[in-house]
Backbone bond lengths (Angstrom), bond angles and torsions (degrees), N, CA, C in turn:
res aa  C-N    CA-C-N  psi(-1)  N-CA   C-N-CA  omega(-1)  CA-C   N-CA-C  phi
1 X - - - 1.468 - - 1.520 109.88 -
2 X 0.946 119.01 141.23 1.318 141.78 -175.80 1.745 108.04 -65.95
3 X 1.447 116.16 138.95 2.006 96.50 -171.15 1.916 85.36 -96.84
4 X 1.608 99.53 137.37 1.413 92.12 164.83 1.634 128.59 -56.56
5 X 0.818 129.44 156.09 0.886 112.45 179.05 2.174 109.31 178.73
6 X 1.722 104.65 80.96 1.317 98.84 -162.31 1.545 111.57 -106.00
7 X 1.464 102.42 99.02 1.788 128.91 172.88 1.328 111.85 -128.54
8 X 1.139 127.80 174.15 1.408 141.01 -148.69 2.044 107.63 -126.10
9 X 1.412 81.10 59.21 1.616 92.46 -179.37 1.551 149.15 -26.44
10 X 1.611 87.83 -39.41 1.605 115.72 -163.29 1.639 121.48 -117.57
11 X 1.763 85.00 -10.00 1.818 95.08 179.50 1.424 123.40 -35.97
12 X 1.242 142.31 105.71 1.543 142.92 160.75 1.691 117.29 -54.44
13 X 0.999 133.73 69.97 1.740 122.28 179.89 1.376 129.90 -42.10
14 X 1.242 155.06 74.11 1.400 143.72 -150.91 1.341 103.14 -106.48
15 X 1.503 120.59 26.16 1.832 117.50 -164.95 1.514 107.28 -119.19
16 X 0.923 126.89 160.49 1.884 121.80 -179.93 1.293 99.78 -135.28
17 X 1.186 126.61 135.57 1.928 124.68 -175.84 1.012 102.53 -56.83
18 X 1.431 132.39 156.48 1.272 135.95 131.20 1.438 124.58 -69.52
19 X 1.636 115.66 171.98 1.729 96.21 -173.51 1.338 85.51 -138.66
20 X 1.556 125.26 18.05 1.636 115.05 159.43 1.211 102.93 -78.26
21 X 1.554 125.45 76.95 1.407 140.00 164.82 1.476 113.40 -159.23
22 X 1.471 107.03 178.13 1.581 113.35 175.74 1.660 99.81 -134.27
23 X 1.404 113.94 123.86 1.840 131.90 -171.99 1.546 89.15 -102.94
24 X 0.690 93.71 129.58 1.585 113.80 157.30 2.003 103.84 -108.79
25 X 1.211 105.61 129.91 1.835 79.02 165.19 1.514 92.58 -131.48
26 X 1.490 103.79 -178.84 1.335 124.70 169.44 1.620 113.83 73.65
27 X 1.435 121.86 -3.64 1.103 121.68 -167.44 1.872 117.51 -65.49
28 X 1.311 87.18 119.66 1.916 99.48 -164.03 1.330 87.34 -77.62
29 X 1.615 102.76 139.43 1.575 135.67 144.32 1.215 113.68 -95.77
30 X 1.619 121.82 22.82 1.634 99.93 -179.21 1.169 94.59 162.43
31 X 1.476 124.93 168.21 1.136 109.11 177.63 1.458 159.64 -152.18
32 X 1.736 96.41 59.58 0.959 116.60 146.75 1.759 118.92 -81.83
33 X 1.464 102.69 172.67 1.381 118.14 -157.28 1.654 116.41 -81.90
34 X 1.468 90.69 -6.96 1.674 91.74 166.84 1.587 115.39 -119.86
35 X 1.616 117.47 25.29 0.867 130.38 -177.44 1.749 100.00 -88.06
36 X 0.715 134.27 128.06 1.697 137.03 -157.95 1.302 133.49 140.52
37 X 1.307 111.25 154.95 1.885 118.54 172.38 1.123 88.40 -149.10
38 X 1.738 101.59 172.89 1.450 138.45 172.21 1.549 82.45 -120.20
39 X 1.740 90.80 154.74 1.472 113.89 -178.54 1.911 96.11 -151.85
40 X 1.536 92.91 148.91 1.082 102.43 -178.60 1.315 110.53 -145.44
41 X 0.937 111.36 100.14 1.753 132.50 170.20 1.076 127.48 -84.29
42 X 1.066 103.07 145.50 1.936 123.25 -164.89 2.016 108.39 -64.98
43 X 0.856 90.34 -172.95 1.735 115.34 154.17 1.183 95.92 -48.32
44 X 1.206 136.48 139.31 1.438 130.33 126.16 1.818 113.61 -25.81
45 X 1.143 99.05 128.06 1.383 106.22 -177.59 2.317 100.00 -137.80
46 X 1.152 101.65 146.79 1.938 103.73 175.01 1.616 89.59 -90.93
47 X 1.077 153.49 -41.72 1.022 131.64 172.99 1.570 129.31 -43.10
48 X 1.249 139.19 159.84 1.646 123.67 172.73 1.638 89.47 -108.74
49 X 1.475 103.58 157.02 1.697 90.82 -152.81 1.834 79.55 -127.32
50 X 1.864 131.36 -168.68 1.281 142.18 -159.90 1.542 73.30 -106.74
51 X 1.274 91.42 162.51 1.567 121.19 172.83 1.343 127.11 -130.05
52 X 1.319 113.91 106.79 1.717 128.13 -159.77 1.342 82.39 -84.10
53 X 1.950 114.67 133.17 1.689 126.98 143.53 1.136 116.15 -126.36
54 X 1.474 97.60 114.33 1.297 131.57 178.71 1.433 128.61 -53.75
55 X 1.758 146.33 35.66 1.338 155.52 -154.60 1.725 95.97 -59.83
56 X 2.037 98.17 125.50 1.535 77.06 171.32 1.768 90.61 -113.87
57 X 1.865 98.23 -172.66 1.811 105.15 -166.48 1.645 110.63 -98.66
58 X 0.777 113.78 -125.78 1.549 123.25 179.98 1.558 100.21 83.62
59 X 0.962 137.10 64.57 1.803 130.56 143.68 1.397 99.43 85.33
60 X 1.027 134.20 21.99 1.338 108.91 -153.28 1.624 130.39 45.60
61 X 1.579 110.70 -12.97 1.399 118.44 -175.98 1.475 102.30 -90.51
62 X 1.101 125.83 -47.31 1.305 128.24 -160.61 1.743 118.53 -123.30
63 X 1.369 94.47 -157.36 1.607 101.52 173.33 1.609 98.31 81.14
64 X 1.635 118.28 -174.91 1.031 127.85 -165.06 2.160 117.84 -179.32
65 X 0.834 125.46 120.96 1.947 134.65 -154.23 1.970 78.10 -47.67
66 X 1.059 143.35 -43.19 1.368 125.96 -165.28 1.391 93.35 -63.78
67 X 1.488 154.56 -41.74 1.605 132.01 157.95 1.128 124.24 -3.31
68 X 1.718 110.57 -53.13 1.287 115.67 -159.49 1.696 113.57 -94.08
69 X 1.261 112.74 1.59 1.494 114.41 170.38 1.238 136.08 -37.79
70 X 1.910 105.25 -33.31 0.964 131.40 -168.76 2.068 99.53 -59.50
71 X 1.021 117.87 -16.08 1.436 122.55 -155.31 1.342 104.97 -120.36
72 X 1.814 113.43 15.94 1.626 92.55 -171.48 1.453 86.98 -108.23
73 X 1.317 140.68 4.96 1.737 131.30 -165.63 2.037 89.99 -100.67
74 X 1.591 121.40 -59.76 1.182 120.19 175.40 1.661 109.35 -29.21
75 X 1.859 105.24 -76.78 1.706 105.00 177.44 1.487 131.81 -50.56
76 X 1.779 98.40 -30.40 1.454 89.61 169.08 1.424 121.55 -75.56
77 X 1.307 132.11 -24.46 1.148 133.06 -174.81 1.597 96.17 -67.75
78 X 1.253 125.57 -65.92 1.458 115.73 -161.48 1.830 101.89 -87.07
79 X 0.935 124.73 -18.73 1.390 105.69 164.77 1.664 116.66 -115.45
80 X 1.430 128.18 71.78 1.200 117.51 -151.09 1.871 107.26 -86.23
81 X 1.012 107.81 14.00 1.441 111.00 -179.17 1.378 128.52 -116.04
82 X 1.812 106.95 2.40 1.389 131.44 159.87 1.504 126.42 -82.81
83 X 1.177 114.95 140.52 1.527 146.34 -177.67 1.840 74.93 -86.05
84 X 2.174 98.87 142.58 1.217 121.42 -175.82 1.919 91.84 -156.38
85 X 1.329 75.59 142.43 1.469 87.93 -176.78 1.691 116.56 -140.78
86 X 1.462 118.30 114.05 1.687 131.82 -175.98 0.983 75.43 -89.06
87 X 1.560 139.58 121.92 1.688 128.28 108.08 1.672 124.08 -94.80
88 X 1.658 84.16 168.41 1.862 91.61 177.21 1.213 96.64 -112.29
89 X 1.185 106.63 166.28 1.839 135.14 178.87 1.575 108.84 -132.74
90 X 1.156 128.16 163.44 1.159 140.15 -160.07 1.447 101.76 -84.05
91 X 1.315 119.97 121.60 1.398 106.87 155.74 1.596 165.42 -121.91
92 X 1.074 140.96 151.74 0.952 124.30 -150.06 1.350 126.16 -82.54
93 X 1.806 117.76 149.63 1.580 123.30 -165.82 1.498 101.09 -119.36
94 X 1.584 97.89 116.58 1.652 82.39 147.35 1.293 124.77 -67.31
95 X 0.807 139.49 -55.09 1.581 149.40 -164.60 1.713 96.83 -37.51
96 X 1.500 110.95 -59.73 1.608 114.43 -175.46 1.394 96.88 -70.90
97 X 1.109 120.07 -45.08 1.714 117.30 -157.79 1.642 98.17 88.56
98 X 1.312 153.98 15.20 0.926 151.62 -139.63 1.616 89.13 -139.88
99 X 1.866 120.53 149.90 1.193 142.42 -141.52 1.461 125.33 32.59
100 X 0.958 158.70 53.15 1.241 143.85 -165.68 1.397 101.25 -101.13
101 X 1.402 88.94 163.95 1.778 104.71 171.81 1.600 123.69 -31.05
102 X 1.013 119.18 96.53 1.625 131.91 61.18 1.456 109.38 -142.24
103 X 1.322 110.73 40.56 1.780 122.69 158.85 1.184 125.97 -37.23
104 X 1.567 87.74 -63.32 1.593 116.86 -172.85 1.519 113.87 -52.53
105 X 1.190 127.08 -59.77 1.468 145.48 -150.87 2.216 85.39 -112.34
106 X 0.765 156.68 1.74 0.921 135.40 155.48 1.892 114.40 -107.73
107 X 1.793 105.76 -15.61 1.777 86.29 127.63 1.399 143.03 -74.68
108 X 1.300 118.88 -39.74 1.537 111.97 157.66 1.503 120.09 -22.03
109 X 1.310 109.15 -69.05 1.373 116.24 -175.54 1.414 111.15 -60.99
110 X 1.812 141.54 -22.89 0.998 134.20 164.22 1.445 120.83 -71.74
111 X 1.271 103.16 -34.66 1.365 104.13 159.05 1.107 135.39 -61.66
112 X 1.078 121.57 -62.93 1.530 129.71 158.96 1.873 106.06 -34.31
113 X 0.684 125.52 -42.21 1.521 119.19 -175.20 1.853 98.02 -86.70
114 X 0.954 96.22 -44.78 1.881 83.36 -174.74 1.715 96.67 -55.55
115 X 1.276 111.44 -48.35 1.431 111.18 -179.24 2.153 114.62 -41.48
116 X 1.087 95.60 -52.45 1.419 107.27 171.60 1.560 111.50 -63.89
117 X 1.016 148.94 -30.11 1.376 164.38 -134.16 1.697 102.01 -112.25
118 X 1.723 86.52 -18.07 1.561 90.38 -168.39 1.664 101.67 -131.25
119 X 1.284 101.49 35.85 1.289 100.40 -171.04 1.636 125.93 -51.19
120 X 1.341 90.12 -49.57 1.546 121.40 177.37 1.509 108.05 -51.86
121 X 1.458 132.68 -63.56 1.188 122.94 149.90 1.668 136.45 -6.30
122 X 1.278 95.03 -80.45 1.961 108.51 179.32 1.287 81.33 -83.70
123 X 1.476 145.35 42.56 1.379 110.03 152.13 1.819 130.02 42.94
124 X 1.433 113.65 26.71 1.666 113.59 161.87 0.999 122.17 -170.47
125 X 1.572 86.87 179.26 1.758 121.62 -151.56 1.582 115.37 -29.30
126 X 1.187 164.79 13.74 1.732 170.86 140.09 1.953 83.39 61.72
127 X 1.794 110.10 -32.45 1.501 84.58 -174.52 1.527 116.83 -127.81
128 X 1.070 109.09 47.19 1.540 147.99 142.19 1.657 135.08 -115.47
129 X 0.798 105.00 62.04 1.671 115.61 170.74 1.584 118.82 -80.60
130 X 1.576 115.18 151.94 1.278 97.20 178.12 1.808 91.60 -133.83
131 X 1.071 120.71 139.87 1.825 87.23 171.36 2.199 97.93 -146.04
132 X 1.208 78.32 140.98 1.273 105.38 -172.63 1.747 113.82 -124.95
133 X 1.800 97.45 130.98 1.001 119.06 166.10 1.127 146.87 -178.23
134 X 1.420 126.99 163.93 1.556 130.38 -160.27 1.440 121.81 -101.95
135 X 1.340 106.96 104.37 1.541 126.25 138.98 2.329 88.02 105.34
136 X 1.260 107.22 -101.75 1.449 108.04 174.88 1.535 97.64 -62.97
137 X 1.518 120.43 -40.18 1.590 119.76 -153.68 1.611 93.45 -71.29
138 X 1.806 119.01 -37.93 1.293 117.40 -174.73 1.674 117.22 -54.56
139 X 1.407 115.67 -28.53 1.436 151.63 -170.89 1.406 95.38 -59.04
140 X 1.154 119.23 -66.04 1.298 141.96 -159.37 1.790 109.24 -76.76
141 X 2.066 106.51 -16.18 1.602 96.71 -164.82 1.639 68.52 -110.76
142 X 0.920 135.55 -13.08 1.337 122.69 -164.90 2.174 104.44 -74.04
143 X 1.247 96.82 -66.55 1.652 116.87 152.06 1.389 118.50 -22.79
144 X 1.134 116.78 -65.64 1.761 125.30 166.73 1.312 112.41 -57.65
145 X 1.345 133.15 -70.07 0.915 132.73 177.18 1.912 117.96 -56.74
146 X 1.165 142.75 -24.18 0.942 133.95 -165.23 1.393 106.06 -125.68
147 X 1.279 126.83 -32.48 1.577 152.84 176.84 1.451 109.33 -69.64
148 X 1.400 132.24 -73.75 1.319 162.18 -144.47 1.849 123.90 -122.19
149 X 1.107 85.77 22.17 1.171 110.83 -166.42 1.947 115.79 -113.29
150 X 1.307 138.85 56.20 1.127 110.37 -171.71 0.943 141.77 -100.57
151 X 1.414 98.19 6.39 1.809 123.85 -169.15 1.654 104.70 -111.28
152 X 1.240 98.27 16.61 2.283 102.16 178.14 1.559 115.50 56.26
153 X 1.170 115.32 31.13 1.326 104.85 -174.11 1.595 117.06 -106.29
154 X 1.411 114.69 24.52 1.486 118.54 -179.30 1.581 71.26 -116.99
155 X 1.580 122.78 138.63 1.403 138.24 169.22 1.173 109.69 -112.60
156 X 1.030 131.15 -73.20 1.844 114.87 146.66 1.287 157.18 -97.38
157 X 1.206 130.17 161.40 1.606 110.54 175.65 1.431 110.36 -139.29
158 X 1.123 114.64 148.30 1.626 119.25 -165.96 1.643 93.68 -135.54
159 X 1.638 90.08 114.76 1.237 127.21 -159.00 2.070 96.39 -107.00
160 X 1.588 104.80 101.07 1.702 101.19 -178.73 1.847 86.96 -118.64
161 X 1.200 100.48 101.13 1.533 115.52 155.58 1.464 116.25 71.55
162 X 1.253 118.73 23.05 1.545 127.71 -165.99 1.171 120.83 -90.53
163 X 1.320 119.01 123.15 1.818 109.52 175.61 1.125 135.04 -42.63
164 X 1.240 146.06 123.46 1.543 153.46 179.32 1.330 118.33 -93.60
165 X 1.390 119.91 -29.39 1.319 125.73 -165.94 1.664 111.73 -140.06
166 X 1.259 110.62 67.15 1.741 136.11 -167.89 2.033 87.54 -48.20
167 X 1.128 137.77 -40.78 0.832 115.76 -173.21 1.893 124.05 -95.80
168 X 1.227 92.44 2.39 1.647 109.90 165.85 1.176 117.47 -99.56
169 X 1.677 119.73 -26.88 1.480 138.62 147.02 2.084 102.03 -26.36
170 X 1.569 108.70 -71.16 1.281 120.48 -169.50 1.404 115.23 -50.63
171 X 1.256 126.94 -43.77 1.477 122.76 161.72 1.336 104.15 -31.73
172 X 1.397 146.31 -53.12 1.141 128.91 -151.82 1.771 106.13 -121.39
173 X 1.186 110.89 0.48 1.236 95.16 175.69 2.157 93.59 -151.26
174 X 1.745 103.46 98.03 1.502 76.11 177.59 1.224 119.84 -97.80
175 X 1.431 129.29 30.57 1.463 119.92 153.04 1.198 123.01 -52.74
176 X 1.703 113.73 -15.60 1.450 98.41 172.05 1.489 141.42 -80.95
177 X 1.718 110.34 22.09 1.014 113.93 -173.83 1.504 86.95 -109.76
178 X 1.449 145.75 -15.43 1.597 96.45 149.29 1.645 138.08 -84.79
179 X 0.920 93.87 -10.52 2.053 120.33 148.31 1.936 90.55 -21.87
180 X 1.756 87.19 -82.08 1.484 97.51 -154.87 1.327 101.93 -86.56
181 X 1.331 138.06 3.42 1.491 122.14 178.75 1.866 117.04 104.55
182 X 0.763 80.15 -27.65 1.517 105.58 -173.47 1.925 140.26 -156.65
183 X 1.206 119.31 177.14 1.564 100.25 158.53 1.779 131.12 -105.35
184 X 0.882 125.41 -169.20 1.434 120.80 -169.45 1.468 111.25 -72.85
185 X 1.175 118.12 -26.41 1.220 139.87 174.94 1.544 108.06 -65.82
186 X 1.148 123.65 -39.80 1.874 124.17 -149.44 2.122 86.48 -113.15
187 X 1.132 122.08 -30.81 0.994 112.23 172.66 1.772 111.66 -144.28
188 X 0.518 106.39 90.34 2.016 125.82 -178.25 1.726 101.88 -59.52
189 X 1.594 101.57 -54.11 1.629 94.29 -168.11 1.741 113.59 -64.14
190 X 1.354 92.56 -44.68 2.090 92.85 175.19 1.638 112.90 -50.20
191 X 1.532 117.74 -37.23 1.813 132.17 176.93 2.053 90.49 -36.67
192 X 1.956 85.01 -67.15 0.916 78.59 -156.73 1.411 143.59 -101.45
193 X 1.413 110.50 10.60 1.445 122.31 139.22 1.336 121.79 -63.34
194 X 1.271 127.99 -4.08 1.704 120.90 175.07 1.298 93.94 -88.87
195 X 1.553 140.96 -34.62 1.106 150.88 178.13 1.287 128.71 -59.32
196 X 1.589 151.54 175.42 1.371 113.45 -155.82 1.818 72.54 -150.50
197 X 1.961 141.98 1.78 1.204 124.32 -148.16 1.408 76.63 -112.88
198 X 1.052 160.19 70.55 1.402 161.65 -169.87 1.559 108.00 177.38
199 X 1.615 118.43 -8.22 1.512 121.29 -177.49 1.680 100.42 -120.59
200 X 1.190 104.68 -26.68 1.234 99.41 -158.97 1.858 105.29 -66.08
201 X 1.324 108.40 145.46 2.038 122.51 -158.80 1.674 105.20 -151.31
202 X 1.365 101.76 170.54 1.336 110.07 169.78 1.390 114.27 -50.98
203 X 1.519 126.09 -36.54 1.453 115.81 -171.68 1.552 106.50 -101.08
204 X 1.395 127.34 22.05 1.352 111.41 164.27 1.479 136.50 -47.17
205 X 1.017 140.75 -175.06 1.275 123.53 177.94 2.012 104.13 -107.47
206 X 1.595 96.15 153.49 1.295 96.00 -164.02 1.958 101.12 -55.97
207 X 1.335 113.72 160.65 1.426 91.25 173.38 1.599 110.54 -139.68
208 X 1.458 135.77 173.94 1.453 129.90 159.85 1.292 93.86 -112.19
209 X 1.041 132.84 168.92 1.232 166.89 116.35 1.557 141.72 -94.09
210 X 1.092 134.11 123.73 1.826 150.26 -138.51 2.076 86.31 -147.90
211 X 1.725 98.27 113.09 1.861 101.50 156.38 1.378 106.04 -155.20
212 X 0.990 105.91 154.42 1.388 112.40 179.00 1.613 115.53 -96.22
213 X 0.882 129.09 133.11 1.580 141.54 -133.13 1.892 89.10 -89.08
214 X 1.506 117.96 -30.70 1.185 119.23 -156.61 1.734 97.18 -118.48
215 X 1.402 120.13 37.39 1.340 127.30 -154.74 1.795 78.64 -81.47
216 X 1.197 106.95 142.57 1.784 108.90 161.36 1.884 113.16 -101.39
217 X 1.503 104.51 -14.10 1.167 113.09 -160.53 1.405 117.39 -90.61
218 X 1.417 123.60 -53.19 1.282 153.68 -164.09 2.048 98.72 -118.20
219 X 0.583 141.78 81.61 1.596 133.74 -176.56 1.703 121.27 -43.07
220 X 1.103 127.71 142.52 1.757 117.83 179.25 1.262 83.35 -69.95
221 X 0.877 153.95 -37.85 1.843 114.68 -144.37 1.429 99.07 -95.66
222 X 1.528 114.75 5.74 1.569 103.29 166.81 1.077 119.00 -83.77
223 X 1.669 120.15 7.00 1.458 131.37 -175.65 1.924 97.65 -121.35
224 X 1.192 107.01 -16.76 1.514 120.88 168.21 1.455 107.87 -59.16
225 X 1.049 117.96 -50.41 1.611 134.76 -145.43 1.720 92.80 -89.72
226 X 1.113 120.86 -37.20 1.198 133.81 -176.39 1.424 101.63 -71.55
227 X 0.900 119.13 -86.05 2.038 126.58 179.90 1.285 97.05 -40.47
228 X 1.210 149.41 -35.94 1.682 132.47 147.87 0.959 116.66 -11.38
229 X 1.733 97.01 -92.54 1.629 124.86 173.20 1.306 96.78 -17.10
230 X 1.644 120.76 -85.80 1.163 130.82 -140.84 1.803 103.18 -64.27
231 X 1.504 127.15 -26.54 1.280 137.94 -174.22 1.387 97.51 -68.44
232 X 1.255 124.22 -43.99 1.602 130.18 -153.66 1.438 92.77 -90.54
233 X 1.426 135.50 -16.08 0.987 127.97 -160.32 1.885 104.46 -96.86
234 X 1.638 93.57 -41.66 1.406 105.49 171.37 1.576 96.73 93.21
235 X 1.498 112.14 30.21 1.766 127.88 165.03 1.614 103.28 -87.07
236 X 1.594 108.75 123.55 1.349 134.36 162.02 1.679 103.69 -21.58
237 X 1.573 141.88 95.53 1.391 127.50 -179.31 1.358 88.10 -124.93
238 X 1.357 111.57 168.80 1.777 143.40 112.58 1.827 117.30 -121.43
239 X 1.783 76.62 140.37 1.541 93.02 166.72 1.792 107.36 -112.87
240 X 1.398 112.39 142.47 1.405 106.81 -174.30 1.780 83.74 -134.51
241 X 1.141 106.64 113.97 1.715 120.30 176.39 1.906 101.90 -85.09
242 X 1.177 114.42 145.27 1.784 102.70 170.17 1.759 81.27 -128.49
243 X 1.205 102.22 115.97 1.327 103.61 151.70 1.329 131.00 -43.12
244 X 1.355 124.38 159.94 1.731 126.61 177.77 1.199 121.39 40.80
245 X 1.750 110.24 16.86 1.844 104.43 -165.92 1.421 89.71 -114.33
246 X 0.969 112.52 147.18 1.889 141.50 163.61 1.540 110.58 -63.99
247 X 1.479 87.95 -155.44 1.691 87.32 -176.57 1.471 109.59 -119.10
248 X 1.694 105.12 95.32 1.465 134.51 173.16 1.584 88.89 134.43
249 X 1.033 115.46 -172.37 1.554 138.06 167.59 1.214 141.45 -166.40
250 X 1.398 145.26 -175.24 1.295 116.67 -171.49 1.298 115.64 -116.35
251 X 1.362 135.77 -149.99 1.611 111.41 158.57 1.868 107.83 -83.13
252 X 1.263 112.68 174.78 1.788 136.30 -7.72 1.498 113.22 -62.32
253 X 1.346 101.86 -22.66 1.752 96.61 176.80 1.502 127.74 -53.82
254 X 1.519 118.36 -28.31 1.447 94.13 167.59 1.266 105.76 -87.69
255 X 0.951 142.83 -45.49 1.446 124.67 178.94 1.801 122.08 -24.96
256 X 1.336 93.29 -37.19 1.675 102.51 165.77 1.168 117.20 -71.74
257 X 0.997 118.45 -45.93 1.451 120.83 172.30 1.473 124.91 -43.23
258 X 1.751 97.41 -50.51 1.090 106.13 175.57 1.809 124.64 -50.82
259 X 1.892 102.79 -57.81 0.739 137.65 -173.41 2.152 99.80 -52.01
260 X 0.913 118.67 -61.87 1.692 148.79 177.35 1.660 95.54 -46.99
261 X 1.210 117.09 -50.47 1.830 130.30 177.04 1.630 104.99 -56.09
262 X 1.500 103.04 -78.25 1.220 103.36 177.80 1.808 129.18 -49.67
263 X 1.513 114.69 -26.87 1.320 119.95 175.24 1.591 100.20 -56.53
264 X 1.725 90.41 -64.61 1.772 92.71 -176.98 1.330 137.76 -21.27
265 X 1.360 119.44 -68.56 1.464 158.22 119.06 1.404 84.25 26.68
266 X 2.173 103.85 -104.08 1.017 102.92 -152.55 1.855 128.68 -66.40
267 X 1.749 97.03 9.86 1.484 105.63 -175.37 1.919 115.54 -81.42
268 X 1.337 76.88 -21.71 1.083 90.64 -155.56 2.075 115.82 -121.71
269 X 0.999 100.41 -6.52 1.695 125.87 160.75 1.591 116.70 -87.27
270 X 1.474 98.87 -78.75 1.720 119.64 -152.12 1.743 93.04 -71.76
């Protein structure tokens, strides 16, 4: 069996920050020590501007918001007047048995609200959100955004290789029942609130989706099963399949990605 394990392996970086901005990092929502984001804000701008959150992957066990760096030179270039936000969430150990499901995603949601709480601060919109993420982290924006969401204020989500269906996930990998506490069988409702094909409605948020056809890790049809949903639902999607690619890829494909993100965005934001 394959060890789960959902991070972004193969990513190529070709971007260098800009520093026409102001970083704040480390700023705690809570308080433990991986309770935190970095934020990076624009110019001062009088407008209140959307707010990019950045979810990164690694198993729910691992990984760390510097993953997602790779994505702040692309967004800043085409949206240079948005507030962006990497946070971390707590994560979970087998070894301790300590964080498990619903750790993960009920920091998100603290975050996400401290973020709002502080609107006035970063200067934006509380009802324009965009949140993006990779592989478990996609899991987690997918959940927020479609799950946790009741007031519509996540507008998009950009979905790169993320599980949809935690209990079709378990067929192929059952470490995730100490993840989740259990198996799909002994508790169904936790499966399927981690899951996003049982939420998905007319008011979801529009979404993209990015998998690699030859993923060993994360399966396409857990991104299959989803663009259903979202078809039947008659929710704003793209699916962009990369043939022969795994789970992440290198360039020219992210560059598409990149490129494919930002279209989204502005189709479906501005």
């Amino acid at each position: 069996m394959k060890k789960l394990k959902l991070i972004l392996p193969f990513l190529i970086v070709g971007w260098q920050l800009t520093s026409a901005q102001t970083v704040k990092k480390d700023v705690a929502y809570g308080d433990d020590d991986k309770q935190n984001f970095d934020v990076y804000l624009p110019q001062q701008t009088k407008t209140k501007t959307p707010a990019i959150i950045l979810i990164h992957g690694g198993s729910w066990t691992g990984g760390d918001k510097t993953n997602m760096t790779h994505w702040l030179k692309p967004l800043q270039t085409a949206f240079p007047g948005d507030a962006i936000f990497t946070i971390n969430y707590r994560l979970a150990s087998r070894e301790k048995m300590a964080n498990a499901w619903p750790t993960q995603i009920n920091d998100v949601d603290a975050a996400v609200t401290f973020i709002k709480n502080h609107a006035a601060e970063y200067n934006i919109n509380t009802k324009q959100l965009i949140l993006l993420g990779e592989s478990a982290g996609a899991q987690l924006a997918l959940v927020e955004g479609f799950n946790h969401d009741p007031n519509h204020n996540v507008k998009v989500v950009v979905d790169l290789f993320g599980p949809t269906d935690m209990a079709d996930l378990y067929k192929a990998h059952h470490e995730l029942a100490i993840l989740m506490q259990g198996t799909p069988e002994k508790i169904p409702a936790v499966y399927a609130d981690a899951g996003v094909l049982q939420h998905v409605s007319k008011n979801s948020p529009p979404t993209i989706i990015f998998h690699g056809t030859a993923d060993p890790v994360v399966p396409i049809s857990e991104s299959d099963s989803l663009s259903v949903k979202l078809n039947e639902a008659r929710v704003p999607f793209s699916f962009i399949r990369y043939k022969g690619k795994g789970h992440g890829w290198p360039e020219p494909e992210m560059q598409d990605t990149y490129s494919k993100t930002i279209a989204f965005i502005k189709d479906y934001l501005r």
